[in-house]
LUMMARKOL-603445 format. One record per residue: residue in three letters; residue number from 1; x, y, z of N, C-alpha, C in turn. Coordinates in steps of 0.001 Angstrom, whole numbers, plus 524288, in hexadecimal, padded with zeros to 5 digits. Each point is the difference from the previous one (the first is absolute). Layout:
N
{node ala,NUM,{X,Y,Z},{X,Y,Z},{X,Y,Z}}
...
END
This chain:
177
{node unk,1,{9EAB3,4B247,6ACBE},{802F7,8048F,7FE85},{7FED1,8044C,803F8}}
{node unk,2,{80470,802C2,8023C},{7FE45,803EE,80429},{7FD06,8051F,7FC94}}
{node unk,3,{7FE68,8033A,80390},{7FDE3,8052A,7FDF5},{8036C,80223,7FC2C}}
{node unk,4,{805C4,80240,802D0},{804BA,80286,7FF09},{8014F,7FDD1,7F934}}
{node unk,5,{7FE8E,7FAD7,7FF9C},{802AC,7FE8D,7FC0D},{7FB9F,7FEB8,7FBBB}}
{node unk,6,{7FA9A,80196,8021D},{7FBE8,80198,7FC5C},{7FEEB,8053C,7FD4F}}
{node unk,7,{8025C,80220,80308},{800E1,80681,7FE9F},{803AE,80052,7FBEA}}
{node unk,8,{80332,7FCB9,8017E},{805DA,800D2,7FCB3},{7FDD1,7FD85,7FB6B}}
{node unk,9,{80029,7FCF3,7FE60},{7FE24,7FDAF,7F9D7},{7FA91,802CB,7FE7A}}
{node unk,10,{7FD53,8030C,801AB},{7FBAC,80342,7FEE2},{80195,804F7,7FD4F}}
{node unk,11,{80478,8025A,80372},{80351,804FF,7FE4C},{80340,7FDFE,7FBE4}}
{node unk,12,{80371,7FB8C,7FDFA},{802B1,7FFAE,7FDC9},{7FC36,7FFA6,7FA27}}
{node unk,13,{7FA5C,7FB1E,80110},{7FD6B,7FFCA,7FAFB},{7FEFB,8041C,7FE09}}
{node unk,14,{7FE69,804D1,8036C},{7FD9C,804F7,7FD3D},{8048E,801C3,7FDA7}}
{node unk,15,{804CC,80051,803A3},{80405,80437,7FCA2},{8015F,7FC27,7F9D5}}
{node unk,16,{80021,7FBD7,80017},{80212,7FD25,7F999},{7FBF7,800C3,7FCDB}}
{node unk,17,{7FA4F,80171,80235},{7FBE6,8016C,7FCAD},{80101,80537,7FE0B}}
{node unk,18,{802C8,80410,80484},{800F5,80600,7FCF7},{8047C,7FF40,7FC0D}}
{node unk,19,{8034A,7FDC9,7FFEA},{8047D,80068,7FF73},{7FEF7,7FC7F,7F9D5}}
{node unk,20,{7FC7E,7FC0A,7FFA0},{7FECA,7FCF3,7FABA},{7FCFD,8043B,7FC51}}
{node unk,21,{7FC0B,80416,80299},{7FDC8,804CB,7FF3A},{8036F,80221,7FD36}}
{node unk,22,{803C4,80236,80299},{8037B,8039F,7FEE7},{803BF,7FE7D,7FAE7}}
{node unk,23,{80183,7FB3D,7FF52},{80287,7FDC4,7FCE7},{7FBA2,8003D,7FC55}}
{node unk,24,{7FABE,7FD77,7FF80},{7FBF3,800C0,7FA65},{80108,80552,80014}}
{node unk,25,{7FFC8,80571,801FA},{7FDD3,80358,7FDF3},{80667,80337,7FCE9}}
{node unk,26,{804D7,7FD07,801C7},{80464,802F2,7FF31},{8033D,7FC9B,7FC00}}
{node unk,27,{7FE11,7FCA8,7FD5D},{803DF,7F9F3,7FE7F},{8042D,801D0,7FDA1}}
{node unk,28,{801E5,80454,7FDA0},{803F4,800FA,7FE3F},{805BF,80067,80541}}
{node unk,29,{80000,80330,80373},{801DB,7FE52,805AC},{7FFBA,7FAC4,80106}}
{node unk,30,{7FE0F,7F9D6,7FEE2},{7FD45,7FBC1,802C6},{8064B,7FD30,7FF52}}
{node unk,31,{80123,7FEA3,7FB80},{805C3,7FD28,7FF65},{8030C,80219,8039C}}
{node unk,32,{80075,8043E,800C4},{80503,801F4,8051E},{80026,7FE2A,805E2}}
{node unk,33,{7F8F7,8022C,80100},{7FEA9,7FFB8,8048A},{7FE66,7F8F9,8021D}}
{node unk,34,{800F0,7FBF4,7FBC0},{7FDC5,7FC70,80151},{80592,7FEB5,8022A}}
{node unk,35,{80473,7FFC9,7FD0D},{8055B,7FDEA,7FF13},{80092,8029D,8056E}}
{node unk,36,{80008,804A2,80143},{8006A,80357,805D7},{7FDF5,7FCE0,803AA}}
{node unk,37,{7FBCB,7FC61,800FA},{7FC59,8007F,801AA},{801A6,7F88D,80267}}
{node unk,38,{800C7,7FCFD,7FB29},{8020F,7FBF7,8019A},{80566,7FDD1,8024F}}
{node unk,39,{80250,8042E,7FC49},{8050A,7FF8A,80393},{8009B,80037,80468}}
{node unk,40,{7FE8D,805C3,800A0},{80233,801D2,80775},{7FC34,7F9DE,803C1}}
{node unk,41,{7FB8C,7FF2D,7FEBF},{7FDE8,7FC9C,80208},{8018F,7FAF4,80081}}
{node unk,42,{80272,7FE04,7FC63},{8035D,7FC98,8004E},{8069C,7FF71,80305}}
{node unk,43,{8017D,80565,7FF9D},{80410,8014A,80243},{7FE12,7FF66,80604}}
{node unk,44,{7FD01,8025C,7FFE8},{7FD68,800B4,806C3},{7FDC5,7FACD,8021D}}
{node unk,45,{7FCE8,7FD2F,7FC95},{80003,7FA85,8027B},{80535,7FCE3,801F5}}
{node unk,46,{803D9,7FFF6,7FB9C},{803FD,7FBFA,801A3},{803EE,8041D,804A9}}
{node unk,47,{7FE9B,803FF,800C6},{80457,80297,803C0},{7FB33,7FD77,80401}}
{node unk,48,{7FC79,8015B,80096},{7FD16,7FDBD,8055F},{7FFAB,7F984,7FFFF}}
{node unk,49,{80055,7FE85,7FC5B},{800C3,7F96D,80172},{8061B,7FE5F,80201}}
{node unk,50,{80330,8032F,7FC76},{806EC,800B8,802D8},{7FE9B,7FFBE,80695}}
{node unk,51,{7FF03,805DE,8009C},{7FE04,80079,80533},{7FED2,7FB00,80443}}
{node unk,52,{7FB2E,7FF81,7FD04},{7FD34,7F91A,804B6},{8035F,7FE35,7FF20}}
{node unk,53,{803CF,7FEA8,7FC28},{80378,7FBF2,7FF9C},{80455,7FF90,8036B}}
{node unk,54,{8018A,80517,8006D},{8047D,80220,804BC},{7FCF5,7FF3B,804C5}}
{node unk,55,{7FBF1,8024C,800A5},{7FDF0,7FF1E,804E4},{7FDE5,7FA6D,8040F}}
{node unk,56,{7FD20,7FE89,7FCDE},{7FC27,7FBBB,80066},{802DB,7F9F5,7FDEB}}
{node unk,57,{7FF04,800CE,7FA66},{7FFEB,7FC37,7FD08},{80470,7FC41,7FFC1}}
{node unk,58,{80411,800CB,802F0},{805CC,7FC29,7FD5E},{7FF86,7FDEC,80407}}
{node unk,59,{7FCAE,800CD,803BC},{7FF3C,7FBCF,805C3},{7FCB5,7FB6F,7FEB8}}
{node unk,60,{7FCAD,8025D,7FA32},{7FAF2,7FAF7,7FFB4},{802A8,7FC97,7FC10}}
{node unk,61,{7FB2B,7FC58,80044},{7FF1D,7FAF0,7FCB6},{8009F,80431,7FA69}}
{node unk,62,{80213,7FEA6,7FAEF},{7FED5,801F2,7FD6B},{80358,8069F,7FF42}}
{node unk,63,{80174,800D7,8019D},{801FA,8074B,80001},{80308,8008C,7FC71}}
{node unk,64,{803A2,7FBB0,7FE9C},{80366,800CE,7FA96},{7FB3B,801DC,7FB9E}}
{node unk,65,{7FB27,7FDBC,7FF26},{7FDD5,8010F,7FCBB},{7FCCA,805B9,7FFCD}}
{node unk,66,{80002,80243,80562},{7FEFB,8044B,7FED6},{804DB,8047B,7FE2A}}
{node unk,67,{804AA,7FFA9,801A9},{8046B,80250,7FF93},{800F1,7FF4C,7F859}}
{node unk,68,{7FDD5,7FCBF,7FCF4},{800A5,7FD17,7FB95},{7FA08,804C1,7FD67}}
{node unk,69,{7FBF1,7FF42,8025B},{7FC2F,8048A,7FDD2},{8004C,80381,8007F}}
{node unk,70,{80367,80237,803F0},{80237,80694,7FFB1},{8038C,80190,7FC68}}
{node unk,71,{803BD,7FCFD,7FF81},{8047E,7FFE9,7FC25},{7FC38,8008D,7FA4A}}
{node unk,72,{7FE65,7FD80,7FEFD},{7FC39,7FFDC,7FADF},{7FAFA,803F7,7FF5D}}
{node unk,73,{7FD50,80292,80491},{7FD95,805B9,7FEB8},{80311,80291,8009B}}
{node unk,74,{8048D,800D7,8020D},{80525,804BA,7FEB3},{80062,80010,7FB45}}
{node unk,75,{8029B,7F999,7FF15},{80051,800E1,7F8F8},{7FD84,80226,7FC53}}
{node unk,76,{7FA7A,7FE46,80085},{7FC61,7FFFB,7FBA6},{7FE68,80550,80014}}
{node unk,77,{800E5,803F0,805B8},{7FEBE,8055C,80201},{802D5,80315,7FACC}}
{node unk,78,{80458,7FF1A,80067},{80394,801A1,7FE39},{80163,80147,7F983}}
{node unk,79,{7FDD0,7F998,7FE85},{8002C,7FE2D,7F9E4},{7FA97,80488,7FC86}}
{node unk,80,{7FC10,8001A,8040B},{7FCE4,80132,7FFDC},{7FF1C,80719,7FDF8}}
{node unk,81,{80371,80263,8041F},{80123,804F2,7FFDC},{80458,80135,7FB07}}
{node unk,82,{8029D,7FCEB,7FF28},{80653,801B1,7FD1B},{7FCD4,7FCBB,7F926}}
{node unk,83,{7FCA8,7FE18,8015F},{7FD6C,7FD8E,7F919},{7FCC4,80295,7FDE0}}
{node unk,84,{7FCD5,80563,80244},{7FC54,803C9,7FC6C},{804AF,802D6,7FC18}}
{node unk,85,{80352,80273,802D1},{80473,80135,7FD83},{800F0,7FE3A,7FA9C}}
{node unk,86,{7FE8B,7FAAE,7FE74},{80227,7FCC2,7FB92},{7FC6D,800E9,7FDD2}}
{node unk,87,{7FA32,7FC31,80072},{7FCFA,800A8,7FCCB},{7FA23,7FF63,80347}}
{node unk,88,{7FBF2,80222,7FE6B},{7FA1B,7FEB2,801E9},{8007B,7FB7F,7FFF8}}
{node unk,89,{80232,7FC9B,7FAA1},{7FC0D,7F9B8,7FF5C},{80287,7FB8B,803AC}}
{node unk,90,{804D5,804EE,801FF},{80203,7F9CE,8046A},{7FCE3,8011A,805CF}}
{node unk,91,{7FD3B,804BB,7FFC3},{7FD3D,80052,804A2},{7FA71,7FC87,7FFFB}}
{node unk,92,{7FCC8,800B9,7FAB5},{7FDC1,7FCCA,7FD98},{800AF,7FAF8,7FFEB}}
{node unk,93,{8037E,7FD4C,7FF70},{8026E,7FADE,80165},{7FFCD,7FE33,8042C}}
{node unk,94,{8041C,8051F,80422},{7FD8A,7FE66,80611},{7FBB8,7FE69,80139}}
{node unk,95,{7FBEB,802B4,7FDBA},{7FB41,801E3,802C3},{7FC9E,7FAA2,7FE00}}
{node unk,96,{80189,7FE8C,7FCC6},{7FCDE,7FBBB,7FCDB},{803AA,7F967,80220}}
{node unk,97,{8031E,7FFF9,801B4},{80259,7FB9B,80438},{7FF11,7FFDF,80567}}
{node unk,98,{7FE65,804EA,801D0},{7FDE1,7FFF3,8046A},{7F9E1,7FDE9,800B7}}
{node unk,99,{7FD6B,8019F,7FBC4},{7FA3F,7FE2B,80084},{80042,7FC09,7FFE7}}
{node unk,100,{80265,7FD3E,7FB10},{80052,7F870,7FDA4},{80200,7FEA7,8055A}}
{node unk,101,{80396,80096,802EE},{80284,7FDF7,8059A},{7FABD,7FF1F,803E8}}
{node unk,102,{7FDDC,80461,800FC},{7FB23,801B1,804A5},{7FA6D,7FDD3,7FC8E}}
{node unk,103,{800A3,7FEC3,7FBCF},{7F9F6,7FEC7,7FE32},{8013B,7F943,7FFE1}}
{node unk,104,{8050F,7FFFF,7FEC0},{80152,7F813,7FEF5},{7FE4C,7FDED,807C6}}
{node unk,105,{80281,8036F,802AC},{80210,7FE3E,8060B},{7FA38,800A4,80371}}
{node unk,106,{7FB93,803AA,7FCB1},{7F9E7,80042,800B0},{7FE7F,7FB4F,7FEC4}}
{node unk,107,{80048,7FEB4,7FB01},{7FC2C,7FBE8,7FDFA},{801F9,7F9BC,80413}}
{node unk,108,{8051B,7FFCA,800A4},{802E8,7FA47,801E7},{7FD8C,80285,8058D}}
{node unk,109,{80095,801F9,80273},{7FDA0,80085,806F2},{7FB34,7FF43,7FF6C}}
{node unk,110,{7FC76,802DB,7FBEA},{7F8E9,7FECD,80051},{7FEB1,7FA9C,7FF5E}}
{node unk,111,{804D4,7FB39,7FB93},{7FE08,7FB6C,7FFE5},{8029D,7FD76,805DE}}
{node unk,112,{802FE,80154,80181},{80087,7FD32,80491},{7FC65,80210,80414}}
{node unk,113,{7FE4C,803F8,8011B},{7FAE3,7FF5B,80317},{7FB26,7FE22,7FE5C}}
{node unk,114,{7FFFF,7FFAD,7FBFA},{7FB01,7FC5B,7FE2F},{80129,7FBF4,801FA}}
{node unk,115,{80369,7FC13,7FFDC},{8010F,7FC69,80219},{800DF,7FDC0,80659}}
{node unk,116,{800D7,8064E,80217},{80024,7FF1B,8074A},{7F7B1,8003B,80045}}
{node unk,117,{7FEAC,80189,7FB9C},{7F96C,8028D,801B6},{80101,804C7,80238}}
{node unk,118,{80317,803DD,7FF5D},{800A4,80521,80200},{7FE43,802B9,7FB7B}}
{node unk,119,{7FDE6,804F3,8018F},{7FF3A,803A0,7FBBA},{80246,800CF,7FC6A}}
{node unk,120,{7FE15,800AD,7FAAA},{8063A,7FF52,7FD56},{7FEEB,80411,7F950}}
{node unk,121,{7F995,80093,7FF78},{7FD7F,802B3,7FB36},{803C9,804C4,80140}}
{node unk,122,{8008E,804B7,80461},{8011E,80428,7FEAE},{80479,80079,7FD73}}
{node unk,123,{803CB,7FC7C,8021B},{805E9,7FF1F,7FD43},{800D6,7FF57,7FAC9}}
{node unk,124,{7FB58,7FC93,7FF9C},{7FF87,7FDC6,7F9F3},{80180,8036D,7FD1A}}
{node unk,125,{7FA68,802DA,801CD},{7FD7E,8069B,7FC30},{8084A,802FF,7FE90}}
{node unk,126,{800E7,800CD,80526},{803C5,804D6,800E6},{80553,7FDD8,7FCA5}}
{node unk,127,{8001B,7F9EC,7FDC7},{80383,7FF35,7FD20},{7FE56,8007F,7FA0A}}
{node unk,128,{7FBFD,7FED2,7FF8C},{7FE2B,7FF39,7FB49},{7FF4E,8050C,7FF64}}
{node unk,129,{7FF08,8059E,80120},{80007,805B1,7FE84},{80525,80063,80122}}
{node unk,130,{8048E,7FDA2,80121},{804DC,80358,801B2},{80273,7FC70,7F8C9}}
{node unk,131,{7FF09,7FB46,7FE11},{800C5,7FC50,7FB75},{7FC5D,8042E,7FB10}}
{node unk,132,{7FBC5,802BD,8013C},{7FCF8,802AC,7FBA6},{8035C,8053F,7FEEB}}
{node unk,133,{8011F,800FC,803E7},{80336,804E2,80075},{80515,8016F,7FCD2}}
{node unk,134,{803D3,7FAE6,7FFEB},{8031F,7FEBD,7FED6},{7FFE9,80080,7FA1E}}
{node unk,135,{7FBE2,7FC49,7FE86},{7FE0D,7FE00,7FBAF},{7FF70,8068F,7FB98}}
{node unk,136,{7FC7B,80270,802EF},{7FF31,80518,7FCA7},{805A1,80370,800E1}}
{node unk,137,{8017A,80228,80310},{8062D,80098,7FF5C},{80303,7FE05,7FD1D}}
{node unk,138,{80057,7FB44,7FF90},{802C3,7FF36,7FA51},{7FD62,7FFFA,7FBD4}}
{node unk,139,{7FB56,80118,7FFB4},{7FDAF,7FF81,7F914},{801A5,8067E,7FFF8}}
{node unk,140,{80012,8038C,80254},{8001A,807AD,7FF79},{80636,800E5,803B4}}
{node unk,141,{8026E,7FB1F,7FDF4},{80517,80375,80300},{8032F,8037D,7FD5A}}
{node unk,142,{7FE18,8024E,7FA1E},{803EF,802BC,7FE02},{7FD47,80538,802BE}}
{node unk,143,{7FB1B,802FD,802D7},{7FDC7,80377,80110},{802B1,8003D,80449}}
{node unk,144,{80496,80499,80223},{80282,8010D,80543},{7FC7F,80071,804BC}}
{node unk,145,{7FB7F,802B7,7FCED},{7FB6A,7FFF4,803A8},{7FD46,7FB0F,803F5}}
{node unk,146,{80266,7FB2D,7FD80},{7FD76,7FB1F,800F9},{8005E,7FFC7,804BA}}
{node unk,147,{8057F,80196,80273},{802BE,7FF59,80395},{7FA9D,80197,804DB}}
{node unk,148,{800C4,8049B,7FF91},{7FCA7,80424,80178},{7F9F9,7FEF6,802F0}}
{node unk,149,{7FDFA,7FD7D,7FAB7},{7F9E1,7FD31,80143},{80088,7FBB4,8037B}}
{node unk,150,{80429,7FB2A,7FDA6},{800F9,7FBC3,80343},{80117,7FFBF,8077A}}
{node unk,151,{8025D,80530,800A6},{80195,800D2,805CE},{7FC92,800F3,80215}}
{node unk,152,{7FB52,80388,7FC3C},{7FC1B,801F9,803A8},{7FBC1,7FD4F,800E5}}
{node unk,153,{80012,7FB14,7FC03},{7FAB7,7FBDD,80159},{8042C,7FD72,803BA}}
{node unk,154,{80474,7FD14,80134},{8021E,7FE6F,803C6},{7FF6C,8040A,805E5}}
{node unk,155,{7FEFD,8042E,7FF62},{7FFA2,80297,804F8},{7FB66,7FFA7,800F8}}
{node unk,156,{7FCB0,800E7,7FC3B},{7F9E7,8027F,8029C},{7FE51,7F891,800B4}}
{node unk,157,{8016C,7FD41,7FF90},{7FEBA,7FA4E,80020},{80181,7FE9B,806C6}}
{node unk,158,{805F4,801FE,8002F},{802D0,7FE7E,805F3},{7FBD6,8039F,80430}}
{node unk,159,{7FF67,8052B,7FE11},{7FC53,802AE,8035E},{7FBC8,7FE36,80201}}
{node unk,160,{7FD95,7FE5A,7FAD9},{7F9DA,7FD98,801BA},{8018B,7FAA1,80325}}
{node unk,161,{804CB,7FDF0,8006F},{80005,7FA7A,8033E},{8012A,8020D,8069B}}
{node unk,162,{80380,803F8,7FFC6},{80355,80216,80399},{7F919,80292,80556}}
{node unk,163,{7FB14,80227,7FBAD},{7FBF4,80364,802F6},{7FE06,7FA06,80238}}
{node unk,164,{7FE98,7FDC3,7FAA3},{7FBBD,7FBF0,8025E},{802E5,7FC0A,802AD}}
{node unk,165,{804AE,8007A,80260},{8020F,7FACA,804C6},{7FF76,8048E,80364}}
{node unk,166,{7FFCB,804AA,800AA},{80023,8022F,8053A},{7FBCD,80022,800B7}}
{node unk,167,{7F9F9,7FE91,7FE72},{7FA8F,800FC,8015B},{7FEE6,7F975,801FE}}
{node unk,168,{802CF,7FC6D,7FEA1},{7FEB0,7FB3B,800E1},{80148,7FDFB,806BC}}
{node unk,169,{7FBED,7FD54,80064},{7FF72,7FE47,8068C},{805A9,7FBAA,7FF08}}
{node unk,170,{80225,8003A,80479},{80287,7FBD8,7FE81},{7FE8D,7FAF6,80536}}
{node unk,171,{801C4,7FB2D,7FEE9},{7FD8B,7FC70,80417},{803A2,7FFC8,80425}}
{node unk,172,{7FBD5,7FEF1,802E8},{803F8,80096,80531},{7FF64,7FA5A,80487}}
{node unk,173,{80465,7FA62,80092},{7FCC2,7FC1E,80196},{802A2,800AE,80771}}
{node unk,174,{7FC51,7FE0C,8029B},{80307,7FF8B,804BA},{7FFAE,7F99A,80069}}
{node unk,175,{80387,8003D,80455},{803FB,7FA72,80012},{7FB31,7FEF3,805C3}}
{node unk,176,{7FBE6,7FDA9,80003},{80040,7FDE3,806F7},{802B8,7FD72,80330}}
{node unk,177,{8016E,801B8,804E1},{803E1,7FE24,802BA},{7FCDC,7F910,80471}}
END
Protein backbone atom coordinates (compact mmCIF):
# COMPACT_ATOMS: atom_id res chain seq x y z
CA UNK A 1 0.00 0.00 0.00
CA UNK A 2 1.63 3.40 -0.92
CA UNK A 3 2.04 6.21 1.74
CA UNK A 4 -0.68 8.48 -0.13
CA UNK A 5 -3.15 5.77 0.28
CA UNK A 6 -2.17 5.14 3.98
CA UNK A 7 -2.98 8.55 4.82
CA UNK A 8 -6.13 8.31 3.02
CA UNK A 9 -7.85 5.42 4.94
CA UNK A 10 -6.27 6.92 8.24
CA UNK A 11 -8.17 10.33 7.53
CA UNK A 12 -11.19 8.64 6.37
CA UNK A 13 -11.17 6.07 9.70
CA UNK A 14 -10.91 9.09 11.98
CA UNK A 15 -13.56 11.18 10.17
CA UNK A 16 -16.42 7.94 10.42
CA UNK A 17 -15.17 7.82 14.02
CA UNK A 18 -16.31 11.74 14.39
CA UNK A 19 -19.11 11.47 12.46
CA UNK A 20 -20.38 7.87 14.45
CA UNK A 21 -19.56 10.45 17.56
CA UNK A 22 -21.65 12.85 16.30
CA UNK A 23 -24.49 10.63 15.39
CA UNK A 24 -24.28 8.92 19.35
CA UNK A 25 -24.34 12.26 20.75
CA UNK A 26 -27.28 13.71 18.26
CA UNK A 27 -29.49 10.36 17.40
CA UNK A 28 -32.51 12.20 16.96
CA UNK A 29 -30.85 13.97 13.54
CA UNK A 30 -29.23 10.09 12.87
CA UNK A 31 -32.33 8.71 10.57
CA UNK A 32 -31.92 11.77 8.19
CA UNK A 33 -28.33 12.08 8.15
CA UNK A 34 -27.76 8.33 7.66
CA UNK A 35 -30.45 8.15 4.62
CA UNK A 36 -28.30 11.57 3.45
CA UNK A 37 -25.35 9.94 3.97
CA UNK A 38 -25.95 6.61 2.06
CA UNK A 39 -27.54 7.78 -0.62
CA UNK A 40 -25.40 10.54 -2.07
CA UNK A 41 -22.66 7.78 -1.54
CA UNK A 42 -24.18 5.46 -3.41
CA UNK A 43 -25.23 7.89 -6.00
CA UNK A 44 -21.54 8.90 -6.18
CA UNK A 45 -20.21 5.43 -6.39
CA UNK A 46 -22.28 4.32 -9.39
CA UNK A 47 -21.72 7.85 -11.21
CA UNK A 48 -17.88 7.07 -10.74
CA UNK A 49 -18.17 3.44 -11.73
CA UNK A 50 -20.50 4.92 -14.90
CA UNK A 51 -17.44 6.96 -15.36
CA UNK A 52 -14.61 3.88 -15.50
CA UNK A 53 -17.17 2.37 -17.42
CA UNK A 54 -17.21 5.09 -20.14
CA UNK A 55 -13.71 5.43 -19.79
CA UNK A 56 -11.84 2.32 -19.17
CA UNK A 57 -14.09 -0.46 -18.69
CA UNK A 58 -16.19 -1.36 -22.04
CA UNK A 59 -12.65 -2.06 -23.55
CA UNK A 60 -12.16 -4.89 -20.78
CA UNK A 61 -12.85 -8.43 -20.14
CA UNK A 62 -15.84 -8.04 -18.14
CA UNK A 63 -17.01 -4.05 -18.40
CA UNK A 64 -20.62 -4.91 -19.10
CA UNK A 65 -20.49 -5.91 -15.52
CA UNK A 66 -19.26 -2.90 -14.29
CA UNK A 67 -21.69 -0.64 -16.41
CA UNK A 68 -24.51 -3.30 -14.65
CA UNK A 69 -22.98 -2.11 -10.92
CA UNK A 70 -23.32 1.45 -11.68
CA UNK A 71 -26.74 1.18 -12.95
CA UNK A 72 -27.64 -0.56 -9.61
CA UNK A 73 -25.75 2.05 -7.04
CA UNK A 74 -27.64 4.77 -9.08
CA UNK A 75 -30.61 2.81 -8.32
CA UNK A 76 -30.30 1.83 -4.93
CA UNK A 77 -28.70 5.76 -4.51
CA UNK A 78 -31.79 6.83 -5.35
CA UNK A 79 -34.39 4.21 -3.74
CA UNK A 80 -32.46 5.00 -0.91
CA UNK A 81 -32.92 8.82 -0.75
CA UNK A 82 -36.76 8.91 -2.10
CA UNK A 83 -37.67 5.79 0.86
CA UNK A 84 -37.00 7.90 4.27
CA UNK A 85 -39.81 9.89 2.88
CA UNK A 86 -42.15 6.75 3.38
CA UNK A 87 -41.15 5.24 6.34
CA UNK A 88 -37.94 4.70 8.92
CA UNK A 89 -38.69 0.81 8.91
CA UNK A 90 -38.02 0.56 5.16
CA UNK A 91 -34.73 2.25 5.86
CA UNK A 92 -34.43 -0.26 8.65
CA UNK A 93 -35.07 -2.99 6.22
CA UNK A 94 -32.45 -1.58 3.99
CA UNK A 95 -30.10 -1.42 6.55
CA UNK A 96 -30.78 -4.90 7.84
CA UNK A 97 -30.39 -6.59 4.01
CA UNK A 98 -27.41 -4.94 3.62
CA UNK A 99 -25.70 -6.44 6.69
CA UNK A 100 -27.38 -10.22 6.04
CA UNK A 101 -25.80 -9.59 2.22
CA UNK A 102 -22.06 -8.36 3.65
CA UNK A 103 -22.14 -10.66 6.79
CA UNK A 104 -23.54 -13.97 4.48
CA UNK A 105 -20.67 -12.87 1.50
CA UNK A 106 -18.03 -12.56 4.93
CA UNK A 107 -18.70 -15.79 6.30
CA UNK A 108 -18.70 -17.81 2.42
CA UNK A 109 -15.13 -15.86 1.48
CA UNK A 110 -13.59 -16.72 5.20
CA UNK A 111 -14.59 -20.54 4.46
CA UNK A 112 -13.08 -20.43 1.21
CA UNK A 113 -9.88 -19.14 2.48
CA UNK A 114 -9.72 -21.54 5.02
CA UNK A 115 -9.59 -23.80 2.42
CA UNK A 116 -6.78 -21.94 0.04
CA UNK A 117 -4.80 -21.89 3.90
CA UNK A 118 -5.09 -18.08 3.55
CA UNK A 119 -6.04 -16.04 6.41
CA UNK A 120 -9.42 -16.24 6.87
CA UNK A 121 -10.40 -15.75 11.15
CA UNK A 122 -10.65 -11.88 10.55
CA UNK A 123 -13.45 -12.30 7.93
CA UNK A 124 -15.00 -14.80 9.95
CA UNK A 125 -15.19 -12.33 12.99
CA UNK A 126 -16.47 -9.27 10.48
CA UNK A 127 -19.40 -11.53 9.24
CA UNK A 128 -20.43 -12.99 12.20
CA UNK A 129 -20.68 -9.17 13.97
CA UNK A 130 -22.20 -7.83 10.66
CA UNK A 131 -25.08 -11.49 11.25
CA UNK A 132 -25.17 -10.25 15.31
CA UNK A 133 -25.94 -6.94 14.22
CA UNK A 134 -28.62 -7.80 12.12
CA UNK A 135 -29.90 -10.13 14.60
CA UNK A 136 -30.37 -7.27 17.38
CA UNK A 137 -31.92 -4.87 14.80
CA UNK A 138 -34.54 -6.95 14.31
CA UNK A 139 -35.34 -8.04 17.89
CA UNK A 140 -35.61 -3.53 18.69
CA UNK A 141 -36.82 -2.65 15.30
CA UNK A 142 -39.92 -0.98 16.49
CA UNK A 143 -37.26 1.76 18.38
CA UNK A 144 -36.56 4.44 15.25
CA UNK A 145 -33.57 4.88 17.18
CA UNK A 146 -32.35 1.33 16.22
CA UNK A 147 -31.56 2.64 13.03
CA UNK A 148 -29.32 5.11 14.56
CA UNK A 149 -27.18 2.76 16.98
CA UNK A 150 -26.93 0.09 14.17
CA UNK A 151 -25.04 2.64 11.62
CA UNK A 152 -22.88 3.70 14.20
CA UNK A 153 -21.51 0.25 15.36
CA UNK A 154 -21.32 -0.34 11.44
CA UNK A 155 -19.16 2.83 11.20
CA UNK A 156 -17.05 2.83 14.20
CA UNK A 157 -16.43 -1.07 13.18
CA UNK A 158 -15.43 0.07 9.23
CA UNK A 159 -13.19 2.77 10.98
CA UNK A 160 -11.35 0.59 13.21
CA UNK A 161 -10.73 -1.78 9.95
CA UNK A 162 -10.14 1.24 7.59
CA UNK A 163 -7.00 2.63 10.76
CA UNK A 164 -5.72 -0.79 11.38
CA UNK A 165 -5.09 -1.77 7.38
CA UNK A 166 -3.35 1.55 7.07
CA UNK A 167 -0.77 0.69 10.03
CA UNK A 168 -0.25 -2.80 8.54
CA UNK A 169 3.15 -3.65 6.70
CA UNK A 170 2.09 -4.99 3.73
CA UNK A 171 4.34 -7.83 1.88
CA UNK A 172 6.27 -7.04 -0.62
CA UNK A 173 7.82 -10.26 -2.91
CA UNK A 174 10.51 -9.63 -5.57
CA UNK A 175 10.58 -11.79 -8.61
CA UNK A 176 14.61 -12.76 -9.21
CA UNK A 177 15.57 -12.31 -12.56
Amino acid sequence: MRQITRIKNLLIGLIMIALAASLLAFPQYGPGVIVLLIGIGLILSGIGSLIFYITMARHMVGGMKTFYRSILFLDLGVFMMTGFAVSEQLVLLYLMGILVISGGIDIIRALEFKKEGASWKARMVSGVISLVIMVIGTIFMDNPLTVVYLFCLGLLYSAVTRIVSAFRKTAVIYIPE
